[in-house]
N, C-alpha and C positions, 0 to 999 in steps of 0.2 A: 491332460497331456498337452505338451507346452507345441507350438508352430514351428516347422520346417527349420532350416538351418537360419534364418536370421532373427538378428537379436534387437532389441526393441529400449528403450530406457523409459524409468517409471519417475514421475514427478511426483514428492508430496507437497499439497500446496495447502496453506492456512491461512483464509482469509478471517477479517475479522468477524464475518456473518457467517460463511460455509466453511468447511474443511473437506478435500478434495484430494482425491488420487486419480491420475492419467496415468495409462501408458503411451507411448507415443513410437511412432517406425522412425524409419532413415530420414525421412524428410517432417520431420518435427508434426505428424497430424496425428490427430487425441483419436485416438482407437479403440479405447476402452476407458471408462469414467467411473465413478464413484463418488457419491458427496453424502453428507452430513450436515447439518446445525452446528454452528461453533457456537456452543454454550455459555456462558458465565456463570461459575458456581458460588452461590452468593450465600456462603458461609463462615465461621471464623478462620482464623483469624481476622482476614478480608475478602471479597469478593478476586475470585482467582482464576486463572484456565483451568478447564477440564484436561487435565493433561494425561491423569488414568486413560478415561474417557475417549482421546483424542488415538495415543497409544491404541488404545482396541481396536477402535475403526482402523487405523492402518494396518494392523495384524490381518486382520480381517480380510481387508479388501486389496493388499499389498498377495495376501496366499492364493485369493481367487484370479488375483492376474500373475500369479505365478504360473499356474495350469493350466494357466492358456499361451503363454509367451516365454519365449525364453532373454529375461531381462537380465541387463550384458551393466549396468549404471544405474544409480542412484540419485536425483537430487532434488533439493529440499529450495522450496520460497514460501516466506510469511508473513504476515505484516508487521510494519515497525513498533519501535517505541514499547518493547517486551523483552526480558530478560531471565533468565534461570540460573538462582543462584545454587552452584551443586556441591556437594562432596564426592570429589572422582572418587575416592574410595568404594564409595556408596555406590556397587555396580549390580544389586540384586533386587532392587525396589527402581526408583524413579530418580532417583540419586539428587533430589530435590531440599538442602537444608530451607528450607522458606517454598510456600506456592507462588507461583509465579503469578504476581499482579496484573490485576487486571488494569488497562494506563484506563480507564473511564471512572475508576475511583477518586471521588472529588475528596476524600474523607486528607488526604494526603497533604492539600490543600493548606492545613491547619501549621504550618510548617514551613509557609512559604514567606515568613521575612526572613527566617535564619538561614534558607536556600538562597535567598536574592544578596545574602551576603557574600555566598562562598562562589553562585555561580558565573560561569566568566561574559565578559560582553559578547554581544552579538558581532562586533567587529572581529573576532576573531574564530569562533564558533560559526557565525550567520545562522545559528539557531534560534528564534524567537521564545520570548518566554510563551507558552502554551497553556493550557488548561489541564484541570486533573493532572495524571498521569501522562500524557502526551511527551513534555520531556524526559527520556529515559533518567538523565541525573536526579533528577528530582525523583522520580521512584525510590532508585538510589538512596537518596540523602533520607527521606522518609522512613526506607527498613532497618538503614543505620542506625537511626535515633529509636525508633521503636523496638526493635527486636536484636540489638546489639550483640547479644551472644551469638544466635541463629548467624548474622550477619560476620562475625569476626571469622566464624569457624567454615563459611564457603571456600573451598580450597580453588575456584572458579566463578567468574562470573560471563556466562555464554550468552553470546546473540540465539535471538529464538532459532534461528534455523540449525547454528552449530548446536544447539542442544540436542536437535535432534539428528542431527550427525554423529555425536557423541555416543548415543541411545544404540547408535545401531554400529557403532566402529570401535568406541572407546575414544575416537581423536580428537584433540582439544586445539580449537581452532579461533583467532577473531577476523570476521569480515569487514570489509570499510562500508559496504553501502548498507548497512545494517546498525553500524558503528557510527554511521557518519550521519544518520537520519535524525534532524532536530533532537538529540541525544542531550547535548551540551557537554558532551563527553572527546571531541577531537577538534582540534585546533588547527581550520586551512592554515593557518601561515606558519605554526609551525611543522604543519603533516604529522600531528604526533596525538597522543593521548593530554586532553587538558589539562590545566592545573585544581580544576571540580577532582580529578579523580586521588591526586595527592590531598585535597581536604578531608575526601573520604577515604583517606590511609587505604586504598585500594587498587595500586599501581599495578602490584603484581600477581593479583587475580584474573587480571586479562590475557590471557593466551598470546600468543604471537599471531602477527596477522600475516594472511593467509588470501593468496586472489578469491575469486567464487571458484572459480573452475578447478582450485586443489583437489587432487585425487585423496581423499583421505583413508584410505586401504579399501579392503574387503567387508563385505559386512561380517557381522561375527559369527564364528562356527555354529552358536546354537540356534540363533537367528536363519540363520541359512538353512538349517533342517527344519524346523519347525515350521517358515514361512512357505518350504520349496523353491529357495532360492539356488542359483549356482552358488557353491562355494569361491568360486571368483566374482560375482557381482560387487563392481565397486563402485563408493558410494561417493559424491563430493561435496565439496565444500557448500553452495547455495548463496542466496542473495535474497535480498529485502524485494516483496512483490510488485511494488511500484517501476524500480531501478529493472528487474527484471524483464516489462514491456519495454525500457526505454532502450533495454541492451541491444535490441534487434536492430533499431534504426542505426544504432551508435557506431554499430559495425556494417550496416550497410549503405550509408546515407554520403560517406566519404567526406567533403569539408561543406556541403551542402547545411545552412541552416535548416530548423528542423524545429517545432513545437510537437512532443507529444502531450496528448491528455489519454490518459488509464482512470478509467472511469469504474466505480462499484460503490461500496460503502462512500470511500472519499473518491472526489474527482481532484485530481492532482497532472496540474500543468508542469510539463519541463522543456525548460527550451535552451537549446543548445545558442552558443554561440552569445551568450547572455552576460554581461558581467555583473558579476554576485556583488557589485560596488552598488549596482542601483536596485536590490533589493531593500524592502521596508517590513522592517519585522510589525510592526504594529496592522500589518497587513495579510500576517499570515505566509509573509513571501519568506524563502529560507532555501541556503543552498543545500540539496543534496550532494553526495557523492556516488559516481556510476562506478559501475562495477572496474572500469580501468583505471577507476583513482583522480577523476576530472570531475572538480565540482561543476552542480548543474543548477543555473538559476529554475526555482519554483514557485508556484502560488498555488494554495488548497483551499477548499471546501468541502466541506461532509455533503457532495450531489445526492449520493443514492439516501441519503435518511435526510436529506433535506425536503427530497421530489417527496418521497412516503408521507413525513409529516406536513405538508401543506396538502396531498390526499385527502389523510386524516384530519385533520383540521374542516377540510368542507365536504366531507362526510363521501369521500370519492375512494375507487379503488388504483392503485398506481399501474394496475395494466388495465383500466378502462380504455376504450376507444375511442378517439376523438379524429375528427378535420382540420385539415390548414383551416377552412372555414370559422372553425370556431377559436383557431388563434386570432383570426382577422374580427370575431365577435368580442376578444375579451380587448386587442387593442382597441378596439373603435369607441369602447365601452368604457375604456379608460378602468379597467381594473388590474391591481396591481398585487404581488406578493412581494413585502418587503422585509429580510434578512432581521434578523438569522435567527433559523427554525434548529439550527445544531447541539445550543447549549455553551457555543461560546465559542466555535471556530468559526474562520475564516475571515474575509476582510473586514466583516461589521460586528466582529465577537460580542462587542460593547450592544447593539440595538434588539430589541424583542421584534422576535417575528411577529409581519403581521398582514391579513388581508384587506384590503382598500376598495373600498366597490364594490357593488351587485354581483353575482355569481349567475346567478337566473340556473337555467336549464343547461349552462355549458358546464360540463365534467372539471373536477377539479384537476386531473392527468392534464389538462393541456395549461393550464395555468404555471402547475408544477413544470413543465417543458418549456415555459416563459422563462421563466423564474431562473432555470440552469441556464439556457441559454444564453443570459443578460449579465450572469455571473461569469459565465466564460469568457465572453467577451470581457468583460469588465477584466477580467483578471490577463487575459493577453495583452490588453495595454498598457496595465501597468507594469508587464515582465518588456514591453516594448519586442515582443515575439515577430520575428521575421520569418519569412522563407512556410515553406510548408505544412501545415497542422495535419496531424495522425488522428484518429479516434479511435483508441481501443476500452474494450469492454462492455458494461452495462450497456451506455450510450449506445451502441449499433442496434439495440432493441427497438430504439425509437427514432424514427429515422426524418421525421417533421424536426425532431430538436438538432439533430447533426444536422440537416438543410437549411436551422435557419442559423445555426454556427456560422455556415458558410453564407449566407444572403449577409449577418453582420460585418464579417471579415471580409469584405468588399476586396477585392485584388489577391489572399491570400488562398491556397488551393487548400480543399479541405478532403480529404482523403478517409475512408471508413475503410480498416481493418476487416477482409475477409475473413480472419483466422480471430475465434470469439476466444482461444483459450492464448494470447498474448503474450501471458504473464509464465503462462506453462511451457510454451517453447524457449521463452528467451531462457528458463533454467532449464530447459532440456539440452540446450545448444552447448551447455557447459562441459555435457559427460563428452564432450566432442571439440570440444577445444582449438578452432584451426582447421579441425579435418573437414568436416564438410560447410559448404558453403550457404549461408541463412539465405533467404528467399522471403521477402515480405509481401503477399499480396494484399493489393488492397483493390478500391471502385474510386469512384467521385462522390461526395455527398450531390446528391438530387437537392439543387439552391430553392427554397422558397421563394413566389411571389407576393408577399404579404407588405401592404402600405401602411406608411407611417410609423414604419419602426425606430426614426429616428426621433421624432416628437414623442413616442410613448418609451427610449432611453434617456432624453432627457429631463422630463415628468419625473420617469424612476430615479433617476442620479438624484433629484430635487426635493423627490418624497424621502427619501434615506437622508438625507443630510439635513433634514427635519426631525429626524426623528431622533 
């Protein structure tokens, strides 16, 4: 039995590790939660999303917060660099001609001098060539050549989140910050679809684009009974989960520069106010697009599976406990973690991780909270980030490494996000468009006192370009 007269909007969110449903009240806070394992299902044809799978858990968990709330909106965030190739016809299964690839499939790879011929520069994409599947085009090009019949006969080809818009409306929709995500697929200077997508004869399999915040109807009559949904519960368009944390600032921050970092699997800086002239793709730096169509200078690293694997690597576990003390034991002690533990992102894709020094009796957790730490900075200077740093996500977990964010960023305010679900408000904010007014709370990061942080970053800069 659903609560009193007000109505509530339900988030599905798909990250690359969890898959997650909130509901959320008037004032954007997660009141009911649900998550999952986001799976890889590593079968033929290739390793792919659990999308059956994914599907169920929402049924599931979308009915149980049906009978408790009466939810009035719908919307969807997920992570980038994902695609579903569908036949709208196809409305009784999963309407899926091809499984949706998984971008960590290197298999694709194999393909990449005939891709580097077709795909456009980074001067006008500012997409960086990427690994695996990272570049959406290059997924693209790969199922092209592979699976050409499958491929011809997609009567669409949908950003993750509108796929699942579609699942639940029928509406065929394209997003920019979904669209616009190191895709290789839209062209800042033209504002338009690249000329990657005429090589792959697949102009007009893209929908028309569509803001996030598109009302895209009702969800559909069977959906609605089945789930106990209202039959008016309407659903929207959604946004790519990164672009989602950064929509909050974007619309509360006013002309104020602004650095956010949306930390989880990737930890991904965006900072307003940036010109995407002095991004370096060889760097992993690349513009996104926000939700209101403004590109946004970025720089990424894989933090949350970088922190894990240097964990694992010294036999540590990533919520062990550790002291400032025992930062100020691994500086003193001159041990270092040096890039890249990912498999080939971020600014040192090229160098093999690796540890330098004694470990002794201190935890490999604070090592790993070096390590991001020295990467964040590292990576705000070279976005030349001004004005205020945000921290949402993972990072709030650990509050030594946002402190010593801020002891780095010497003059710069560094700011920890209250609010751990980020990503799930800024697409809540969408089914509301205008109407109500966003509210960011946040604290101060608490600045570390640890010495010698400058002599053991420039050790580190000196060890990595050794290597």
């Amino acid at each position: 039995m659903t609560t009193s007269n007000q109505t509530y909007t339900l988030v599905m969110d798909i990250g690359k590790t969890h898959v997650k449903v909130h509901v959320l009240d008037t004032g954007y806070n997660s009141i009911f939660s649900k998550h999952m394992s986001n799976t890889v299902l590593n079968k033929p044809p290739y390793p792919c999303a659990d999308v059956d799978g994914i599907w169920q858990f929402f049924q599931i968990a979308i009915k149980e917060a049906a009978a408790k709330y009466a939810i009035s909106g719908i919307s969807i965030t997920t992570h980038g660099a994902t695609a579903a190739l569908i036949d709208r016809a196809e409305t009784n299964g999963n309407g899926l001609v091809l499984p949706v690839l998984d971008y960590e499939y290197t298999e694709i790879n194999v393909l990449d001098a005939s891709y580097s011929s077709v795909r456009p520069d980074f001067a006008s994409t500012y997409s960086p060539s990427l690994p695996a599947g990272l570049n959406l085009g290059r997924q693209l090009h790969w199922l092209s050549q592979s699976f050409n019949h499958e491929f011809t006969q997609a009567t669409d080809i949908l950003m993750y989140p509108q796929y699942w818009v579609w699942r639940l409306t029928g509406y065929l929709a394209s997003e920019i910050t979904s669209l616009g995500c190191h895709t290789d697929l839209w062209d800042l200077n033209e504002n338009g679809l690249s000329s990657l997508v005429d090589h792959l004869a697949c102009r007009d399999k893209f929908p028309a684009l569509k803001p996030a915040w598109q009302c895209c109807g009702a969800i559909k009559p069977e959906l609605s009974q089945a789930l106990g949904l209202s039959p008016d519960c309407q659903v929207y368009s959604g946004l790519h989960d990164s672009n989602a944390s950064f929509l909050r600032y974007r619309l509360t921050q006013g002309d104020k520069p602004f650095t956010v970092i949306s930390s989880g699997t990737w930890t991904i800086l965006m900072a307003s106010q940036v010109s995407v002239k002095n991004l370096e793709p060889t760097k992993d730096m690349l513009a996104n697009i926000d939700a209101l169509g403004t590109p946004i200078a970025c720089a990424r690293f894989m933090g949350g599976r970088e922190f894990a694997a240097i964990c694992d690597l010294t036999g540590a576990k990533v919520d062990d406990a550790f002291t400032e003390a025992d930062l100020q034991t691994l500086i003193d002690s001159n041990v270092f973690a040096l890039p890249d533990f990912s498999g080939g992102s971020g600014p040192f894709s090229q160098s093999q991780g690796q540890v330098v020094g004694e470990l002794t009796t201190i935890t490999g957790a604070a090592l790993a909270t070096l390590y991001c730490a020295y990467m964040v900075d590292y990576q705000l200077s070279l976005l030349e980030a001004k004005g205020d740093i945000y921290i949402e996500g993972a990072f709030l977990k650990n509050p030594l490494l946002c402190g010593l964010i801020k002891q780095l960023r010497n003059g710069q305010a560094v700011h920890l996000s209250r609010d751990d679900t980020g990503t799930v408000a800024g697409t809540a904010c969408l089914t509301q468009w205008g109407a109500n007014a966003l509210n960011v709370e946040s604290s101060s990061a608490n600045e570390t006192r640890l010495q010698g942080l400058d002599q053991y970053k420039a050790t580190w800069l000196a060890l990595i370009a050794d290597a």
